[in-house]
C-alpha positions, 0 to 999 in steps of 0.5 A, a space after each residue: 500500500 505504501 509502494 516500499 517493502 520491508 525485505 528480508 532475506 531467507 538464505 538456505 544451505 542443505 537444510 540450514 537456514 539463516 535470515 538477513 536484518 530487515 531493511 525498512 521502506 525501500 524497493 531496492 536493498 543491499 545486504 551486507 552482510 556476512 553468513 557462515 554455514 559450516 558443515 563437517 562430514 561432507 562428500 563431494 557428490 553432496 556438495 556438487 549437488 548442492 544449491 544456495 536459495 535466496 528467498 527475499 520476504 515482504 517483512 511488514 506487519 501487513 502482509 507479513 512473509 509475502 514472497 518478493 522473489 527467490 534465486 538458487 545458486 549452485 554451491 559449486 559456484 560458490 566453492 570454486 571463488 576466491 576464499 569460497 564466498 559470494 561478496 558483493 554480488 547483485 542476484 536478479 530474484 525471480 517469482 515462481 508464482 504462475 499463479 499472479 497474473 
């Protein structure tokens, strides 16, 4: 109603998940922030099937958790850069929703 948004991200990594600060009224955010997931035990074949799920929510109190968009990465992608981290990237987040006209 506002014509902002409160984002928040929803990062997921086999089954952990971590959520970003929520950044207030705004259309267009940049999270800088840092995440560890640390998993021990891990084969090669787990981690080469692997993705990292981005999901950015709607966080107001209104219409509280709405999907904003979604994007996946290969966790590969991610192993094979420098200090095996994802910094200062713009993700283009994608609605997988058929539904909405």
């Amino acid at each position: 109603m506002s014509g902002s948004s409160d984002p928040v991200c929803h990062i997921e990594i086999m089954g952990k998940k971590k959520k970003s600060s929520v950044k207030k009224n705004t259309l267009g955010c940049v999270y800088d922030e840092r995440f560890f997931f640390h998993f021990t035990s891990i084969g090669r074949e787990q981690l080469s099937q692997a993705a990292v799920k981005f999901s950015v929510f709607d966080a107001n109190q209104i219409m509280r958790d709405t999907l904003i968009g979604v994007h996946q990465i290969d966790l590969m992608n991610i192993y094979y850069k420098p200090q095996h981290e994802l910094y200062r990237q713009w993700i283009a987040l994608m609605d997988y929703d058929d539904s909405r006209p």
